[in-house]
Structures are given as C-alpha cells and as structure tokens.
N, C-alpha and C positions, 0 to 999 in steps of 0.2 A: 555732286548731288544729282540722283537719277530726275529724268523731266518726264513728264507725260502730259495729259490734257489739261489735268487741273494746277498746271504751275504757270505761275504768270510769265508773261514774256515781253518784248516790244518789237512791234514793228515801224521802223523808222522812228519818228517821235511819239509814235500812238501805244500806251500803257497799255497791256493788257489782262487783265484777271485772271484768265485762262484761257487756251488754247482752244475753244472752240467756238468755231466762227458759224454765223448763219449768213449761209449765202443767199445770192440775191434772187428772189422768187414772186415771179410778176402773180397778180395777184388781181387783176384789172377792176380794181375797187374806188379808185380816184372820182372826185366829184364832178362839177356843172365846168368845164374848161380846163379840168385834169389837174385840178385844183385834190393837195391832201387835204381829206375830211377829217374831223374829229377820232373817227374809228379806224382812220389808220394810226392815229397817235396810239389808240390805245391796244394797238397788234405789238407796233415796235416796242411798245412800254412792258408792253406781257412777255417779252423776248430777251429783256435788259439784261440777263446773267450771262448772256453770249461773251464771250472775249469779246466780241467784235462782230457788231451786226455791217453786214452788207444790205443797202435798201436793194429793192425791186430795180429794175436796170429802169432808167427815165431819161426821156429823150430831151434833147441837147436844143431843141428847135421846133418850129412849129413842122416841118418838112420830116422830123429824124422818127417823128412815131408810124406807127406799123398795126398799131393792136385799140381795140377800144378802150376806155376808161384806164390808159396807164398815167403815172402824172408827173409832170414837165418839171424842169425848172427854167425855163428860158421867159417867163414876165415876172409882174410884181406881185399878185395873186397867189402864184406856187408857190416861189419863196417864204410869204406867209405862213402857208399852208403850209409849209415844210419843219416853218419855224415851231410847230406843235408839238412835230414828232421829234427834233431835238432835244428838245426842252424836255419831253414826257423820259424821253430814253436816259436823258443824262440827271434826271432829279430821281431816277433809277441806280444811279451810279454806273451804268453801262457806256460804251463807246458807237458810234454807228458814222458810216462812209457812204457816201454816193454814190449809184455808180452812173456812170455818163455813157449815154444812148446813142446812137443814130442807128436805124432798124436798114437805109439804104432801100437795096430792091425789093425786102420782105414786110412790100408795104401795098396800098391800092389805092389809085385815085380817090377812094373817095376818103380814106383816110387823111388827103394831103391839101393844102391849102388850096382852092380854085381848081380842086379836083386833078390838078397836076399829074403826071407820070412821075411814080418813084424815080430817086435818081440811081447809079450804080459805078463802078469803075468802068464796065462795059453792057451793052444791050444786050446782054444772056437772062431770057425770062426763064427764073425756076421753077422749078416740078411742084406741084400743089396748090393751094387754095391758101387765102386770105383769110382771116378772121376780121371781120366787118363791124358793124350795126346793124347793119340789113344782113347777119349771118355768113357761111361762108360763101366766098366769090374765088374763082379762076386768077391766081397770080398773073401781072403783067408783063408785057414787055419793056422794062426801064428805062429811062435814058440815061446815057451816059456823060459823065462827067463834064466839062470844059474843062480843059488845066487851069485856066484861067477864075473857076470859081472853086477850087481847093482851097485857097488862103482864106476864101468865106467859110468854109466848113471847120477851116482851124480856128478861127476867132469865136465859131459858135461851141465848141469845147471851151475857151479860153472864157469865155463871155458865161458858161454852166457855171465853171468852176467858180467864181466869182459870185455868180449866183448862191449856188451850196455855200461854200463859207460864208455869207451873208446870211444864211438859213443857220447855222449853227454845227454843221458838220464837223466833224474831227479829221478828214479827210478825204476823199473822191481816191473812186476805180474808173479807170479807163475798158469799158467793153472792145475788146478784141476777139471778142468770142463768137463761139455760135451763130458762122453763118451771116453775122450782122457789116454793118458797111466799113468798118476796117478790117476786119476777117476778109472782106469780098476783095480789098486790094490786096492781100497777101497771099493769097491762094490765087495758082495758074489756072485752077476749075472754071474764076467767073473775073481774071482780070487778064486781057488781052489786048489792051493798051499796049500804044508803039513811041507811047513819048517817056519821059522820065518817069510816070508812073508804073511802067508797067515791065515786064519780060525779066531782068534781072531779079537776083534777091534783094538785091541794094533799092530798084528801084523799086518793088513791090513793098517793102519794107518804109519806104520815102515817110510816105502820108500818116501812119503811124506813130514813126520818130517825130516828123513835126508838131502831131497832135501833144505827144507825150513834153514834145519841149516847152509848150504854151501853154501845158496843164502845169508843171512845174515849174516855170516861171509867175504864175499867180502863187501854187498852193506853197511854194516849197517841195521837193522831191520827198521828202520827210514824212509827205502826208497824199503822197500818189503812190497809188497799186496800180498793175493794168491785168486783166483777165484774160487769157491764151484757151484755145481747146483744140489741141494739135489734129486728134483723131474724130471728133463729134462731126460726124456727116448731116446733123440738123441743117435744115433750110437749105438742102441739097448744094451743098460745099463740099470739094474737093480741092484734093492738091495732089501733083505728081510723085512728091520727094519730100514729106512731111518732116521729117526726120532732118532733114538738110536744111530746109526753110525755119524750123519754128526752133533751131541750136543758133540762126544766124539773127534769128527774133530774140530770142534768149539773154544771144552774147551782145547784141546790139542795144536793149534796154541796159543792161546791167553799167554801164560807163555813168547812166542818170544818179546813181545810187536813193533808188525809187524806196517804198516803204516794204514794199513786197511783191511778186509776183503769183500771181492765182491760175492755177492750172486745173483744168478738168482733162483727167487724166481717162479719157477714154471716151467712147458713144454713149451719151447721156441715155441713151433709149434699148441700150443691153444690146446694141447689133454687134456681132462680128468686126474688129476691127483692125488694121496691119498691125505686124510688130514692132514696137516702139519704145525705146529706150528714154525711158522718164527720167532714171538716174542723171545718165548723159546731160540731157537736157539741166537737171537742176545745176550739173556742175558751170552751165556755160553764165549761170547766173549769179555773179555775188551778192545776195540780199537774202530779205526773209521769202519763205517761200509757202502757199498754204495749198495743200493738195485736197484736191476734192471728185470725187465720186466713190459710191459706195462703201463707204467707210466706215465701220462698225466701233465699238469702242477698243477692242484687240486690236486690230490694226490699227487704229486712229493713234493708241499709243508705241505700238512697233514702230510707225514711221517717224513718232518725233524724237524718240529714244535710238534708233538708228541715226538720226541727223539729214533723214528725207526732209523733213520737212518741219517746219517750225510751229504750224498751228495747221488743224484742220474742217475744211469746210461740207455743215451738212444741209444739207437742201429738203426735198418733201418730209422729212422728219419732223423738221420744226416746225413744220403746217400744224404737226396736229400735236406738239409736245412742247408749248411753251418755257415748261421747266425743264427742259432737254438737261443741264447740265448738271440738275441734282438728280436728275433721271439716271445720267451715265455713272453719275456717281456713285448710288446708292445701289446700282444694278437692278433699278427699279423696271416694272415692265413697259413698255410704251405704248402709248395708244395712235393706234393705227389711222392715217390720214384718211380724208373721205374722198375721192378722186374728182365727186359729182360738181364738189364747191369749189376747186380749185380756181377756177377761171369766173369772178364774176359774181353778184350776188349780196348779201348783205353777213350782217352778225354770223349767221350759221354756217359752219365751217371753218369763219376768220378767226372770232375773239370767245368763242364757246369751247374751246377745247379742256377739256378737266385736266390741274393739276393736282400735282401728290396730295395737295394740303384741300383740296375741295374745288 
C-alpha cells in the first residue's frame, strides 16, 4: 500500500491519523505566571486534525525561559493550565506532545529569577539582542555551568516530564534545537569546557544522553521525541564538523528506541547553509523520523513515500491554516500567515484565522 501524508502511522506508541505534524511555534500568548490561558486551549483545539501537534517549546524551570509570555510547566498552575489544552485537543480526537525548554544563554537577567545571568556550557555571550518586557536588550555575558549543578538541570527535564504527563500529554519532545541550551553543549561554537562536558563528541553529547535518559525513564521511550537542527545557525550556533557531530548524536539516541527524532533540515531563516547529508543522518537513526522545513505537500509526500521520513513537520503555515490537513487535502488554497501577530498579542492572528467551512 503506497503512504503519503494522509495515511495513518505511529510513532512509538503515539496513533497517528495522519502524517502531518505541527510543529512547535512560540507564540508568547501564556498568562499572569506563564500560566496557559483559555485561548490557548482554543489554538490547540482549532489545530486537532494534525497527526500530531507539537506545543510551543516551554521551559523546563523558572531559569530555562528566554522569551516573554511563553508558558512553563515546572509548578502547579501550568500544569492546570495545560490540563485545558489537552483535554480541548484530545475531546478533538487529536494527539499533542510537549516539548521541553531550557533557552540556556538566549536569555537576560531580567527574564531570570533575582535577575540572574543566564547560564550556558561556557561564557561566550552571543550576537544579538534579547526579547524582554521592556523590549529588546543587548544579549549577556552567561555564566557558565558548574559540573556540579548539571544533575540539577537533568532532574528539572525529569521533574517537566512528569509534570506534562500529569497535564494530559501523549508524550514530550526533548528541544535539542535551535541554538537553545542542549544545542549550546553539542556544538564546539559555544561549548569549550575542559571537563567531561565538553571537547570530545562523546563528551559534548554527555548532557543530552542524560537528559534523554531521565526524560525516558518517566515517560517511557515510547513517548520521547528529541528535536536536532544540524544546519540552523539561529542564536548564533555553530559547529565545526556538523556532519560528524549530529550522525554521532543520531547514532547515539537511537540505542533509547525513542518515539521519533525531529529534524530541521536546514537554516530555518533561508540562509546559505554547508552541505549536509540528511539521508546519512536518518540512517544512523533506527526509529520514526519527521523532517521538517519548507515542505510543501509534493514533497511532504516524496519524502514519506521514499521512506525519508515517516511524517512531516509544518510550522508558520499552521499559524494561519488551522484546517491545514483538509487544506493539503483538497488542494485547497492557503491563507497566508500575518507576520505582525506572530509574537504576542491577543485573538487576532491566533484563533481568527478562516477555515474552509467559515
């Protein structure tokens, strides 16, 4: 039987209806203490035909956020709050996963508890400005790590996940991506640690593995994804040997027999970017795999019908096409996201977007 987007699948133990995923798109809507509000219940709910929603990436801790109004799950309040948008998504008949934050050095005092310095693997402040309350500000200087308080950063993953599934989730993603603070320990760009954290691939990789082992020791591996973005230069990330690094990240999850790995196959923001064999990559990983950037529905089904990839993930699309998947369906036209609402704001932009039917 040929597959394409609209054929059901699984990943790990998560049912899926079809093959297209929404991926996770901060949205910085969250209420009075990053508490979900009522109207995010009813974004996720508008979104329910997804195979498989991805929430907005949320941070792990009161230290892990970076950005205004995004919303936590690390008290008893979010969980609540969380427990809205499960409930709305799944009396939908839809699936939807968490993903698990720590933003690390793409953060600013005054985002952090007692006005703190971001943490990092090492004190490389990056290129750009902060997104604040008080608007943008000049990135800091970070501090870096103690080894000694990592095994707090893994219980505060461990301590999420537990959280999420307590909110009603069908499974948590691990953010590995984008520049954020386990991307900062894998890449030689911003991790220059001289102890087991850092110089090898084995040890860059360390902090990761642990995360991933403490996320799946609550969830079940069944119900853990983790998100890679080998080439995405966002939040000024580099790596010397990406290709080498993110096969031995690859080969190195796959032994968990996770639910899936998420790849953002390229510079999210259309730069120029080295040449990099995605192929390669998927094969160092045995599980489901959902690839994502610019993916249109021709492609979207080339790569699942070639056996790139098992489901695929689309991102500002979904802003503004709630019925995305009777849209691709019917080859219906799309309507065009509004850039201005993206970040911030209320009803307009989020939950007003017309579908087919009105």
């Amino acid at each position: 039987m040929s597959q394409d987007l609209f054929s059901p699948t699984k990943l790990g133990s998560i049912q899926l209806a079809n093959r297209i995923v929404m991926a996770p798109l901060t949205r910085n809507r969250a209420g009075q203490g990053n508490v979900p509000q009522p109207i995010n219940a009813e974004y996720y709910a508008q979104r329910a035909s997804a195979g498989l929603i991805i929430t907005e990436a949320t941070p792990i801790s009161a230290t892990a956020h970076g950005y205004p109004a995004t919303p936590g799950i690390h008290d008893a309040a979010q969980v609540e709050g969380w427990k809205q948008v499960t409930a709305a998504v799944h009396a939908k008949g839809g699936k939807i996963v968490l993903q698990l934050w720590h933003v690390g050095r793409i953060s600013h005092p005054s985002l952090q508890p007692g006005n703190a310095l971001p943490v990092a693997p090492s004190a490389i402040k990056p290129a750009g400005q902060a997104f604040t309350y008080e608007g943008l500000q000049d990135f800091v200087t970070p501090r870096a790590l103690a080894i000694e308080e990592l095994p707090g950063i893994v219980a505060d993953y461990a301590r999420a996940t537990r959280n999420a599934l307590d909110a009603g989730f069908d499974g948590v993603e691990i953010h590995a991506a984008n520049g954020y603070l386990l991307d900062q320990f894998l890449r030689d760009g911003t991790n220059q640690r001289q102890d087991e954290y850092g110089g090898s691939l084995e040890n860059r990789t360390r902090l990761l593995l642990e995360v991933t082992k403490a996320v799946v020791d609550v969830a079940g591996a069944e119900r853990v994804g983790v998100r890679i973005s080998p080439l995405n230069p966002f939040n000024d990330i580099s790596d010397s040997a990406p290709q080498r690094l993110f096969n031995h990240v690859a080969s190195s999850l796959s032994p968990f027999g996770l639910a899936y790995l998420h790849v953002v196959e390229g510079g999210m923001g259309g730069e120029a970017t080295p040449d990099f064999d995605f192929e390669d990559l998927r094969r160092q990983f045995k599980g489901g795999y959902i690839a994502n950037l610019a993916y249109d529905k021709a492609r979207g089904n080339a790569a699942i019908a070639s056996g790139h990839a098992d489901a695929i993930a689309y991102g500002a699309i979904y802003i503004a096409n709630p019925d995305l998947v009777e849209r691709l369906r019917q080859d219906a036209p799309l309507n065009t996201p509004d850039q201005a609402t993206f970040y911030g704001g209320d009803a307009k932009g989020y939950t007003d977007y017309p579908t087919l039917q009105g």
